[in-house]
C-alpha positions in Angstrom: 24.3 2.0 1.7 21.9 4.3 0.3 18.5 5.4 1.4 16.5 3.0 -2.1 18.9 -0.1 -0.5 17.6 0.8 3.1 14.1 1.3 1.9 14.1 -2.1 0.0 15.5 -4.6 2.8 12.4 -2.7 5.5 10.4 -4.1 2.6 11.6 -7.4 2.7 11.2 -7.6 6.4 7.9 -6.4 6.0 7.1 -9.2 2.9 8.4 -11.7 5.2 6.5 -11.0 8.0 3.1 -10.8 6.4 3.9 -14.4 4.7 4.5 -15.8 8.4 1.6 -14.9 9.4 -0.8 -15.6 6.8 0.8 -18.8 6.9 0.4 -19.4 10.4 -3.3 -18.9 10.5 -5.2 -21.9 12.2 -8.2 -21.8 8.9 -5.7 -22.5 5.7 -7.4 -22.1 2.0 -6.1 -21.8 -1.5 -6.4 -17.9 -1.0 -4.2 -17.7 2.3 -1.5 -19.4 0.8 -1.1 -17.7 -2.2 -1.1 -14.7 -0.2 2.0 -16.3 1.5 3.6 -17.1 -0.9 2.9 -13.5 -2.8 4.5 -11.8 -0.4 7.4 -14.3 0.1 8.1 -13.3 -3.5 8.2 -10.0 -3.1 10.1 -10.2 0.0 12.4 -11.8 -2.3 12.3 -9.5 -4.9 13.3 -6.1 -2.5 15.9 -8.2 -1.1 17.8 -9.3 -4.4 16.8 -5.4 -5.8 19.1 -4.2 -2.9 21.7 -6.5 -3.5 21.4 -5.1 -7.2 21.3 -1.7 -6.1 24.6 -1.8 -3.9 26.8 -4.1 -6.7 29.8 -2.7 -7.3 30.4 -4.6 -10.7 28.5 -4.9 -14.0 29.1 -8.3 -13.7 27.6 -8.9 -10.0 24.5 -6.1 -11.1 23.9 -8.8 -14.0 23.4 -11.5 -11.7 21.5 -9.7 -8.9 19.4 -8.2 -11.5 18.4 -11.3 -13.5 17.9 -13.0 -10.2 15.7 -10.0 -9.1 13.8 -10.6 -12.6 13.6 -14.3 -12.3 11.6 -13.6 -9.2 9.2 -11.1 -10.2 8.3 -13.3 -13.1 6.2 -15.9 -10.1 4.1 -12.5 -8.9 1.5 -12.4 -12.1 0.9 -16.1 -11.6 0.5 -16.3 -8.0 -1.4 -13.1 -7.2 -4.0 -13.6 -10.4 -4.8 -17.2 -8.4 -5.1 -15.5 -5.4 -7.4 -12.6 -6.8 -9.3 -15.5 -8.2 -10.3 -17.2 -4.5 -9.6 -14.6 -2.1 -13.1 -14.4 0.1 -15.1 -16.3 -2.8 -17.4 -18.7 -1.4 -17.1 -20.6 -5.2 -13.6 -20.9 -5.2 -13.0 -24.3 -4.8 -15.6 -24.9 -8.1 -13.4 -22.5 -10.3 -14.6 -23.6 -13.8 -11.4 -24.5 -15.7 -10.8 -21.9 -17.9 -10.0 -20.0 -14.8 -7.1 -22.3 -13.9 -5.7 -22.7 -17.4 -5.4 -18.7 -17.0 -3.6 -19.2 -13.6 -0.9 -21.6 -15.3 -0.9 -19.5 -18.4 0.1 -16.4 -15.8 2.7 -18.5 -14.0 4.0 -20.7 -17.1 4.5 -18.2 -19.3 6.5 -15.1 -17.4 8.8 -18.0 -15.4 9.3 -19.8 -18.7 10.3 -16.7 -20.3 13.1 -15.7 -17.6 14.3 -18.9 -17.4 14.9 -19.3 -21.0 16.0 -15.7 -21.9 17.6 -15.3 -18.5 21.1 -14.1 -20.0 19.6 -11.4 -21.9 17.1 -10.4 -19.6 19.5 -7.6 -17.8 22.3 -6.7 -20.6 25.0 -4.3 -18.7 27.2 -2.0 -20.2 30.1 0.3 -18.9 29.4 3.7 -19.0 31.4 6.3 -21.5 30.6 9.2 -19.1 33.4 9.7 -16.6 32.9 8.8 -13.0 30.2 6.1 -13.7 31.0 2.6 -13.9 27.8 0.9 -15.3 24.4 1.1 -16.9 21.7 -1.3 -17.9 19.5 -1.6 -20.9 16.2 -3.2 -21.4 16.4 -6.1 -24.2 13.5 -7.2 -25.5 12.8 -10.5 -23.4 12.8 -8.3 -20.8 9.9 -5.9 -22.3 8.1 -9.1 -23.5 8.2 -10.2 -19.8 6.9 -6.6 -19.0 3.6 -7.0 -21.1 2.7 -9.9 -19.3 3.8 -8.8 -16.2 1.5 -5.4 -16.8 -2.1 -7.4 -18.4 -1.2 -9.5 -15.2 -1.3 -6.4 -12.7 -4.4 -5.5 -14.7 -6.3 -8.7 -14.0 -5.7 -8.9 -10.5 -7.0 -5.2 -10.2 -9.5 -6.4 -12.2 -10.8 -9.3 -9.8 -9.9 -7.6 -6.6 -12.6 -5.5 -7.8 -15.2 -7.8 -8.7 -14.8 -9.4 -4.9 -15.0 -5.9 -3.6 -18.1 -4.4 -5.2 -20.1 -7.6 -4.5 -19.5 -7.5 -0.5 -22.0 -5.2 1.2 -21.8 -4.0 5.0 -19.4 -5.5 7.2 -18.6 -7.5 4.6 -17.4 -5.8 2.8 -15.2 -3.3 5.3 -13.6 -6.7 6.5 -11.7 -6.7 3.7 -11.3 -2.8 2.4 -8.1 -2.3 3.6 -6.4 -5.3 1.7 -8.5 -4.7 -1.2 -6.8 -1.0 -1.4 -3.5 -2.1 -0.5 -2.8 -4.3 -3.0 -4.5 -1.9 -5.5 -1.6 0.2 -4.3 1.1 -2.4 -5.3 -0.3 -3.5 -8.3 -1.1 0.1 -8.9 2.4 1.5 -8.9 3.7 -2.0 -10.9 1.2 -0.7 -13.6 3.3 2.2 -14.0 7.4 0.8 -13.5 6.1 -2.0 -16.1 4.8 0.5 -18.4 8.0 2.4 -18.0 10.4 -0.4 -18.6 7.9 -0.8 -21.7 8.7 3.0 -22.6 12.2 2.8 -22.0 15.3 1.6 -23.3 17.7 2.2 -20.6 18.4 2.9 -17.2 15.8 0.9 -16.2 17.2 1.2 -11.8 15.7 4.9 -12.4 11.6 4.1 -11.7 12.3 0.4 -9.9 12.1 2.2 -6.1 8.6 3.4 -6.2 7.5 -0.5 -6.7 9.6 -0.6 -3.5 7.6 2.6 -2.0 4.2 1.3 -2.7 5.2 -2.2 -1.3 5.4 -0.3 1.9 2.4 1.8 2.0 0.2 -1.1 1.0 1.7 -3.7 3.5 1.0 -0.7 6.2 -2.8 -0.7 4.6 -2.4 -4.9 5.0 -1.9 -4.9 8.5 -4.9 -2.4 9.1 -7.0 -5.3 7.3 -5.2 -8.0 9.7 -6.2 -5.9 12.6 -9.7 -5.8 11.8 -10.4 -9.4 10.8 -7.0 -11.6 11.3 -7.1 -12.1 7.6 -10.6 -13.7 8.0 -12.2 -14.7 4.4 -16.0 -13.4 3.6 -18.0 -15.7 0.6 -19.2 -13.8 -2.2 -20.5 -14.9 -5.6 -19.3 -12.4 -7.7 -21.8 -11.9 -10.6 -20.7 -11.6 -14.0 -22.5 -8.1 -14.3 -19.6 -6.7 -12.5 -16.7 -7.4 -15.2 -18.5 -5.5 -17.6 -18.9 -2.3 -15.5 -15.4 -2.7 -13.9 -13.6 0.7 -13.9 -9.8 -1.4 -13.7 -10.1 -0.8 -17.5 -11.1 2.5 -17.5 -8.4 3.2 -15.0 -5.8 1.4 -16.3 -6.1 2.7 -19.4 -5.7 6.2 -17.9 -3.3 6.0 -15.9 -1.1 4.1 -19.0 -2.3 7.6 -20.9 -0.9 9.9 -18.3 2.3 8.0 -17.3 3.1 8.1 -21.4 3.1 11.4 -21.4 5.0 12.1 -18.1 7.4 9.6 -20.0 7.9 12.4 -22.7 9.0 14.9 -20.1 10.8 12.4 -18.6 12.9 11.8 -21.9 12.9 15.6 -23.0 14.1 17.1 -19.6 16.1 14.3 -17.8 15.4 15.0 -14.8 14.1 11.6 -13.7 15.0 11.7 -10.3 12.1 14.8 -9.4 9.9 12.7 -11.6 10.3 9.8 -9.2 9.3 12.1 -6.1 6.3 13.4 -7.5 5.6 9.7 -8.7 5.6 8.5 -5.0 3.4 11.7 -4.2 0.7 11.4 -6.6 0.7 7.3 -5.1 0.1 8.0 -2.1 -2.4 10.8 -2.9 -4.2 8.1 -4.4 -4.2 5.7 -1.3 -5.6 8.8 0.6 -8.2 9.0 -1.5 -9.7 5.8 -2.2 -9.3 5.5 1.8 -11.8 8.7 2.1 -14.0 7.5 -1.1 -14.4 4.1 0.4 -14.7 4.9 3.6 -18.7 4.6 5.0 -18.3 7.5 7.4 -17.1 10.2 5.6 -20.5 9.3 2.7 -22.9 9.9 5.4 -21.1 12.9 6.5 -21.5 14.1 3.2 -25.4 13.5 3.0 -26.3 14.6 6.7 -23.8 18.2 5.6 -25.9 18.5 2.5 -29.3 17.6 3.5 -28.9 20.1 6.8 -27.3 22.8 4.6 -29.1 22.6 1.4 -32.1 22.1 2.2 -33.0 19.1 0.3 -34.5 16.0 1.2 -32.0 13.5 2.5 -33.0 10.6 0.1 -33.5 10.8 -3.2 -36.7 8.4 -3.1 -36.9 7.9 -7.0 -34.0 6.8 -7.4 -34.1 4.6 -4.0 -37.5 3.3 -6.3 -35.6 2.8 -9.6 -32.7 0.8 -7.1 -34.6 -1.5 -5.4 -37.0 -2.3 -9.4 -34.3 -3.1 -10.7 -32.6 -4.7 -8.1 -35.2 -6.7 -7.7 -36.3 -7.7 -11.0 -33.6 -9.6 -12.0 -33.7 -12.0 -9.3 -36.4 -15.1 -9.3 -36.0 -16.9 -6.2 -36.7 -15.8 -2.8 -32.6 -15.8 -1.5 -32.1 -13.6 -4.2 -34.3 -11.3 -3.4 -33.6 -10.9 0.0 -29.8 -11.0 -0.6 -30.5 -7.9 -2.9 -32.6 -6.1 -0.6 -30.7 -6.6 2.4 -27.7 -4.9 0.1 -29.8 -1.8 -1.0 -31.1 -1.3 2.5 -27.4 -1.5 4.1 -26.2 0.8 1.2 -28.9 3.3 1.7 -28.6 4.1 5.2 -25.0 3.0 5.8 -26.3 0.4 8.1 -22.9 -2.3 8.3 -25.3 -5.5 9.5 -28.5 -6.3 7.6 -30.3 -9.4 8.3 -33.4 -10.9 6.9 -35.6 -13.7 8.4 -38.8 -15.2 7.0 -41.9 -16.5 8.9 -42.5 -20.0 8.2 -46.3 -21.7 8.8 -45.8 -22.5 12.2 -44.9 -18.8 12.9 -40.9 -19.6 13.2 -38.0 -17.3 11.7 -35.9 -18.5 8.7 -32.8 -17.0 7.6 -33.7 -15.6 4.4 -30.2 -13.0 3.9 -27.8 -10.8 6.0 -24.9 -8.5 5.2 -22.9 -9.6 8.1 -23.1 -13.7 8.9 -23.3 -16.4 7.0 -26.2 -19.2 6.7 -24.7 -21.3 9.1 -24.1 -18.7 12.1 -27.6 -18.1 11.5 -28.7 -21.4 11.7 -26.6 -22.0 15.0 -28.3 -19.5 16.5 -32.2 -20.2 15.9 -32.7 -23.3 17.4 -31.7 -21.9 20.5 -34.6 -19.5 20.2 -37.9 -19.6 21.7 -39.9 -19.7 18.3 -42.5 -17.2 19.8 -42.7 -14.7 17.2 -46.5 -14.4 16.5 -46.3 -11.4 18.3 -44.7 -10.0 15.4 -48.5 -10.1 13.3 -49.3 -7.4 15.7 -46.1 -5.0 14.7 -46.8 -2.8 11.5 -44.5 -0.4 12.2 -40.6 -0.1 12.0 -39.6 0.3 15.6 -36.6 0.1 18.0 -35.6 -3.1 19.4 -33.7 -1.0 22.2 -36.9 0.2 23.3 -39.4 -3.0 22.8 -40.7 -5.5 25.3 -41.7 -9.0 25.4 -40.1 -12.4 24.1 -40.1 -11.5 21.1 -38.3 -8.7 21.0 -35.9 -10.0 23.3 -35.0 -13.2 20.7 -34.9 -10.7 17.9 -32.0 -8.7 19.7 -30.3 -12.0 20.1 -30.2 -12.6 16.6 -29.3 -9.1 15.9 -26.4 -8.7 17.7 -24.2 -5.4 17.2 -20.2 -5.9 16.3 -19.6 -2.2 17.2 -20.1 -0.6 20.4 -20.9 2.5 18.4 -23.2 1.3 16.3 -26.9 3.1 17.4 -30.1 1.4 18.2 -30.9 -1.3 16.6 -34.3 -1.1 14.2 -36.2 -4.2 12.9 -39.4 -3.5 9.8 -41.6 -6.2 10.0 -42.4 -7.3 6.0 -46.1 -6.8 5.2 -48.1 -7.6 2.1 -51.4 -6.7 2.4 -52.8 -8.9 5.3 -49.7 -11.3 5.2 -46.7 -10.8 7.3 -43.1 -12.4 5.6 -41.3 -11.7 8.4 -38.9 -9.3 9.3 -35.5 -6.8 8.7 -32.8 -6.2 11.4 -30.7 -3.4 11.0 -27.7 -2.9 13.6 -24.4 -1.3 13.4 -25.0 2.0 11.5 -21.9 4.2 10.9 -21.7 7.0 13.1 -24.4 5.4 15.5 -26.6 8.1 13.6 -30.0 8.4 15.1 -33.2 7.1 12.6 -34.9 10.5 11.4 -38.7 10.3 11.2 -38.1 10.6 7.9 -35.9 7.2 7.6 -38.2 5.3 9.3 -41.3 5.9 6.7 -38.7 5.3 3.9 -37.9 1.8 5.5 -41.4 0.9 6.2 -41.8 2.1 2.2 -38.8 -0.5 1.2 -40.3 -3.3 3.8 -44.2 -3.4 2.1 -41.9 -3.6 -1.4 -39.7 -6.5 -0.3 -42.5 -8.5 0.9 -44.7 -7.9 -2.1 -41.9 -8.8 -4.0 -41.3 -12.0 -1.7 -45.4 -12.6 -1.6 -45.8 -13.0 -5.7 -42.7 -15.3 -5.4 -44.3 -17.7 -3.1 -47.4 -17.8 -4.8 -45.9 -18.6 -8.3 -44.0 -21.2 -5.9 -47.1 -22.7 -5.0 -48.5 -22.4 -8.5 -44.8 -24.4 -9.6 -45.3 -26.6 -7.1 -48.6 -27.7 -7.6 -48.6 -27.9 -11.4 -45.3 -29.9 -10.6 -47.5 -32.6 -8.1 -50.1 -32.5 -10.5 -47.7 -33.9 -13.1 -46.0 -36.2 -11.0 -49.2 -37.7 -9.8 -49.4 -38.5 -13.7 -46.4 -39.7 -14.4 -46.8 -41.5 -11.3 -49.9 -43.5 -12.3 -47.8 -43.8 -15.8 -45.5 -45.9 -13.9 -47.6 -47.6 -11.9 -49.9 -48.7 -15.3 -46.4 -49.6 -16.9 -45.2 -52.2 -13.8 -48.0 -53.8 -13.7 -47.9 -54.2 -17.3 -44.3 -55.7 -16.5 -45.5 -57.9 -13.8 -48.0 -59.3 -16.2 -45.1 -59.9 -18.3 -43.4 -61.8 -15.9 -46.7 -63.9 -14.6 -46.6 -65.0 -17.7 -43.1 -66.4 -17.9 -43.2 -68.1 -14.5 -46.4 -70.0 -15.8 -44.1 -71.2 -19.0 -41.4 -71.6 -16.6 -42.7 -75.8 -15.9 -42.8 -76.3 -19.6 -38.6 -75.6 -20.3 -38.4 -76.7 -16.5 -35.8 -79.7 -17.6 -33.4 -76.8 -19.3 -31.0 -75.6 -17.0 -29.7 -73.0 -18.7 -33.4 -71.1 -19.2 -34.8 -72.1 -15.6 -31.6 -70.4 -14.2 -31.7 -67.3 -16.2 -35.8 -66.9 -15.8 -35.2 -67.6 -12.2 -32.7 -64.7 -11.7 -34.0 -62.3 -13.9 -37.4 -62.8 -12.3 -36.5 -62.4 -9.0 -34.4 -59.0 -9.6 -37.4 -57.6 -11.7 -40.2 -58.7 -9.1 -37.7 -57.1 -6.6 -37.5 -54.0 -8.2 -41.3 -53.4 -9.2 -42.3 -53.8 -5.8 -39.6 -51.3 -4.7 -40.8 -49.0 -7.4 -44.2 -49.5 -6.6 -44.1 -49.2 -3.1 -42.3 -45.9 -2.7 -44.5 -44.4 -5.4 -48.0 -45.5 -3.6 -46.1 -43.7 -0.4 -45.4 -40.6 -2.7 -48.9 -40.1 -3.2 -50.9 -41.4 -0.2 -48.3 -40.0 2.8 -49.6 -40.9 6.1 -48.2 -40.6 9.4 -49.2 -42.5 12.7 -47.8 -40.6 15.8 -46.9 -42.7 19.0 -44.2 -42.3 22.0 -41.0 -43.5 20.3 -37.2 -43.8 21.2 -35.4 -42.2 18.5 -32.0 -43.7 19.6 -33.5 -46.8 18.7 -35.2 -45.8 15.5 -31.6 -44.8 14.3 -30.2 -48.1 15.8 -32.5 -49.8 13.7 -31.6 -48.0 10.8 -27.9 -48.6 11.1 -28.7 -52.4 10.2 -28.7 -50.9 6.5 -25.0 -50.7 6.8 -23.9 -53.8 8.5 -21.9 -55.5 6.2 -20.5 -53.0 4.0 -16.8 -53.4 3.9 -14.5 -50.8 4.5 -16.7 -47.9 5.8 -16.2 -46.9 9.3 -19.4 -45.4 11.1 -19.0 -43.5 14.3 -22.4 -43.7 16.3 -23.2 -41.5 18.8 -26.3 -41.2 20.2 -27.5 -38.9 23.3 -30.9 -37.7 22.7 -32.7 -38.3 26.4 -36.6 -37.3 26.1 -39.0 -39.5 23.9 -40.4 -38.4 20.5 -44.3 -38.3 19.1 -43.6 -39.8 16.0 -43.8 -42.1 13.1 -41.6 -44.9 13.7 -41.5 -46.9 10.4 -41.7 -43.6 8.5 -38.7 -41.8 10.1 -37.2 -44.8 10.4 -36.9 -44.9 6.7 -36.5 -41.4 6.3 -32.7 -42.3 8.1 -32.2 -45.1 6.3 -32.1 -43.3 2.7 -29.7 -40.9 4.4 -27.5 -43.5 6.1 -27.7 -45.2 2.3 -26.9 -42.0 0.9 -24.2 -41.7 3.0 -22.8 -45.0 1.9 -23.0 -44.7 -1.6 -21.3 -41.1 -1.5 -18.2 -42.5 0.8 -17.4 -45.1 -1.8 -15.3 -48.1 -1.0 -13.2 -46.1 1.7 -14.9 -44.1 4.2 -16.2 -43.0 7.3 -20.2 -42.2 8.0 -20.8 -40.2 11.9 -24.4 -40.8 13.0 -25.0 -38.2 16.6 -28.5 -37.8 17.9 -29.0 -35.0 20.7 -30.9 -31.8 22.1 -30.9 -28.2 21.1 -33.0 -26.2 23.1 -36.8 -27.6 22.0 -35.3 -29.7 19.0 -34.2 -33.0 19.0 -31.5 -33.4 16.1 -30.2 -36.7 14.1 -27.0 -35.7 12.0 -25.9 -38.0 9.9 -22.6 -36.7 8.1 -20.1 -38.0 5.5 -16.6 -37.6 4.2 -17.7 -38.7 0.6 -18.1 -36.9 -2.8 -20.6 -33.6 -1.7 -23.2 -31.8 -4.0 -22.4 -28.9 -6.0 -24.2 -25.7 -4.4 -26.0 -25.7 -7.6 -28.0 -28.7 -7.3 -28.3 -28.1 -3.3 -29.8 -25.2 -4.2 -32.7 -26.2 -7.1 -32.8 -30.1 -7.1 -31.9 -31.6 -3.7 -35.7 -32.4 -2.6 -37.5 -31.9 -5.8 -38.9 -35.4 -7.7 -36.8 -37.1 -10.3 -33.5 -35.4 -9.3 -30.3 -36.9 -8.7 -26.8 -37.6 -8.8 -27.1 -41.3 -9.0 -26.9 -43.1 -12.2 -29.3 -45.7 -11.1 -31.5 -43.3 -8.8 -34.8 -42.1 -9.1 -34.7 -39.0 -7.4 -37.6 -39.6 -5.2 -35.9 -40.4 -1.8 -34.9 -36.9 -0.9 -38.2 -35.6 -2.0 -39.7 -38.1 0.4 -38.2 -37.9 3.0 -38.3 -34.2 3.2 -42.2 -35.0 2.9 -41.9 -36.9 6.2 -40.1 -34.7 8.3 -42.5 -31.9 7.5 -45.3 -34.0 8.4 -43.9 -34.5 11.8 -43.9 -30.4 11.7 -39.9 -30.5 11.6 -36.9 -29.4 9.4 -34.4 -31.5 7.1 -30.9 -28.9 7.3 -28.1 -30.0 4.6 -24.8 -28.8 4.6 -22.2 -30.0 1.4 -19.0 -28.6 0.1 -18.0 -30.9 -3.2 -14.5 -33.4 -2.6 -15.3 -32.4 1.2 -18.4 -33.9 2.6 -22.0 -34.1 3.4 -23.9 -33.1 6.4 -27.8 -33.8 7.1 -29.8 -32.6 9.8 -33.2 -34.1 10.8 -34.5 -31.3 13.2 -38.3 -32.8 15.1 -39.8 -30.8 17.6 -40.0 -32.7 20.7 -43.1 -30.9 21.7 -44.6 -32.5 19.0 -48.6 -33.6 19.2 -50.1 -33.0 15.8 -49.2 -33.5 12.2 
């Protein structure tokens, strides 16, 4: 057994392993097991390339060899599916071009083996003396190369995209794996492009696919050390594919291995060739390791600033950055998302977190580099919402160092993941005379120190972010009030047209005695009468509470407000509705108001379960909050329309809706100074969270 058969079988150990694990993990998605299965197949792959390796016939290296080709020809389409939804928070809402190119990846290559699978490994005897066999490429197997090779490409390609959109911890979760398969695919750019070039002895190039299988499974495991193959959601944006540099790359690398090829051909001596191949692959390893790596970058910039004597930031083109950054954004997650990027970019900073100040002076998670929306939001209603003090900040400062409540719930929401990671800094955001709220910065590389110099730059970057986030809300309020001011109008439009209507149907009921000996017409007016009547005064009702919202506090049980509401889905057949209610303390409130505030949800609930389904109602207490959840196994909401149309008028999902619920109801709870929390994944569920201050005492 030779040292390519040893090397091949460690490999498919190593495949094997990885594939256990990833499909042990207790959080499965689309992404883990493709990963699984990936490396299943090329566990499979190394195993039946040893058996190839070590036959002693041309007739058993025919089979191993078309088995071993068989199997490679599942890799393009399972790795370009899990390129496509590895750590992308939209990848169960893949638009479906993108899965007509994951069957086109798997169909085609395991289509093409399995119909051309006697030609795919032709093997002939050998005329020299002393060798026994040989094989030659045909051409089904050089058609299966191409698409193996655009395949490797597009994987690259995507791995990419994921990777240059994650920022801070982010995105060093998932470096490692990121680089490691870039080191597999990497290599199988070049063996496919010399099975391409070549027209025999294809065994000669096969073992460096086996060699860079190794080094990137070791680079694997230092990404399961460091998050347990944990997923991250990012939305890559579409910018990204037309800057990739896989193409340029790719294109390279095809240029230089076609020329190696020559030498190759000219000299012979393909077995040194090999050797330096496996050198120059894992000098590329190294080096993306070092390029990627955050430490070594500020290294470089603290070595240059100290030695050069040059400012340490270029602050023009910080300026240009954070324009352009910024520009291209219109809403207020955008441009936080893309500040809290440039700020963890510039100073190497690994978690960057962004909270807002609402009316009542409470925080708001705006954007971070290293939690998601709903960490943050476990964490704030266990504050205590204290932060006017922050008004009186103006200054970046040091939360290490800083006193009071507030500074103690802003390091609570700040917390470090590295012991190493320095002080922690937090910019408070000031426009003028208006504070927006606040930046937490924790976990810099290097637990670097913040120069004097650093600290003007942030406060610089702060007073731009919250201009920037200042003109947003007032073109917000601008939107929102031209968009009252309209539905005020079309409200009174409707209003002017149902009376109109009732008119209409006055009318009708006064004929009604004349045909009263007709059957047929005094059952159809009576019917139709009744439904219309029964909708205008819907219609009419909600519209005059649209426009003339008024609440009436008073000491009320909310257990029994929801109770009551739960009498909107008595009788509905085949929906199961888990109550639970444990909210203690009484609530200053609006009964009839909230009450029908629950009752659209609970409605919405039913109508979104369908037929079949089940509908969990919990009331309870989270630190100063009282909370009514009312969640759902039915249909969910695209993030799309959570995002732009949940709680605005006259949008819905409903054919027969009129899009005015949510927006009222969202009307009420802020009237009772409180927060409506939704949380919907489509084909999964929805989630809605009435959050009411139990302190409550004005509206």
């Amino acid at each position: 057994m030779g040292l390519n058969t040893i090397l091949a079988l460690a490999a498919s150990v190593f495949g094997l392993a990885l594939a256990a694990a990833a499909a042990c993990r207790k959080e499965r998605s689309v992404a883990s097991w493709c990963f699984s299965v990936g490396m299943l197949t090329f566990a499979l792959e190394n195993l039946f390339g040893a058996m190839w390796r070590e036959a002693l016939s041309p007739e058993r290296a025919a089979f191993w060899g078309t088995l071993t080709l068989i199997t490679k020809s599942f890799v393009p389409g399972v790795w370009v599916c899990f390129s496509l939804t590895y750590s992308r928070g939209s990848a169960r809402t893949l638009p479906g071009r993108a899965w007509f190119l994951v069957l086109a990846a798997l169909l085609i290559p395991v289509g093409m083996s399995l119909v051309f699978r006697e030609q795919l490994v032709p093997v002939s005897p050998y005329t020299e003396p002393g060798a026994d066999w040989w094989v030659r490429s045909h051409a089904a197997a050089k058609t299966l190369s191409a698409f193996q090779l655009v395949a490797a490409v597009l994987v690259l390609m995507n791995l990419e995209k994921t990777f240059r959109s994650a920022v801070g911890t982010m995105q060093w979760k998932i470096k490692f794996l990121v680089i490691g398969l870039g080191v597999v695919f990497g290599a199988r750019i070049y063996t496919l492009s010399q099975a391409l070039l070549f027209s025999a002895d294809v065994l000669v190039v096969t073992d460096v696919d086996t060699v860079a299988f190794l080094i990137g499974c070791a680079l694997i495991v230092v990404a399961l050390a460091r998050s347990r193959f944990g997923e991250i959601d990012v939305y890559p944006s579409h910018a990204v594919l037309r800057t990739s540099l896989t193409f340029v790359l790719a294109g390279a690398y095809l240029f230089v291995v076609g020329v190696f090829a020559q030498v190759v051909a000219r000299t012979g001596k393909a077995g040194a060739f090999q050797f330096q191949a496996f050198v120059v692959l894992l000098a590329f390893a190294l080096l993306a390791m070092l390029l990627l790596s955050n430490r070594i970058r500020q290294s470089i910039r603290c070595i240059v600033s100290r030695h050069f004597k040059r400012p340490q930031y270029d602050f023009r083109q910080i300026w240009t950055r954070a324009t352009q950054s910024m520009s291209n954004v219109f809403d207020q997650s955008g441009v936080c998302a893309s500040a809290a990027r440039l700020i963890s970019e510039t100073f190497n900073v690994l978690s960057v977190s962004i909270w807002l100040l609402d009316e009542q002076d409470r925080l708001v998670f705006a954007a971070s580099t290293s939690r998601s929306e709903r960490e943050a939001n476990d964490v704030l209603p266990k504050l205590e919402q204290n932060f006017a003090a922050i008004r009186m900040l103006s200054k970046p400062f040091d939360l290490e160092k800083a006193e009071g409540d507030h500074a103690e719930s802003l390091r609570r929401i700040s917390l470090s993941q590295f012991r190493t990671g320095g002080n922690r800094v937090c910019v408070p955001l000031w426009a003028g005379n208006c504070c927006m709220g606040v930046v937490t910065l924790a976990d810099r590389v290097g637990g670097t120190p913040y120069t004097v110099e650093e600290l003007d730059l942030l406060k610089c970057m702060g007073d731009q972010i919250a201009v920037g986030l200042l003109n947003l809300r007032l073109t917000e309020e601008i939107t929102r009030a031209k968009e009252l001011e309209a539905f005020q109008a079309m409200s009174a439009f409707f209003v002017h047209d149902l009376k109109n209507a009732a008119s209409t149907l006055s009318l009708t009921l006064q004929n009604l005695p004349v045909h009263f000996d007709d059957p047929a017409f005094r059952s159809d007016a009576l019917r139709g009468i009744g439904e219309t009547a029964n909708r205008i005064n819907e219609l009419i009702s909600r519209l005059t509470a649209l426009r003339h919202l008024e609440v009436s506090l008073a000491e009320v049980d909310l257990n029994l407000v929801v109770d009551d509401a739960l009498k909107a889905l008595n009788g509905t057949a085949n929906i199961k509705v888990l109550k639970d209610l444990r909210l203690e303390p009484k609530l200053r409130l609006d009964r009839d108001q909230l009450g029908s505030v629950i009752t659209n949800l609970l409605l919405n609930a039913r109508d979104a379960v369908g037929s079949e389904g089940e509908v969990r109602v919990k009331t309870a207490q989270n630190g100063n909050w009282a909370i009514v959840s009312i969640a759902d196994n039915g249909c969910g909401m695209s993030p799309a329309f959570l995002k732009s149309s949940l709680f605005r008028p006259f949008q819905t999902t409903k054919k027969k809706g009129l899009g005015i619920g949510m927006f009222q109801s969202k009307m009420i709870v802020e009237a009772h100074r409180g927060r409506i929390l939704v949380e919907s994944e489509p084909a999964v569920g929805t989630t809605f969270r009435v959050m009411l201050p139990l302190n409550n005492k004005t509206a």
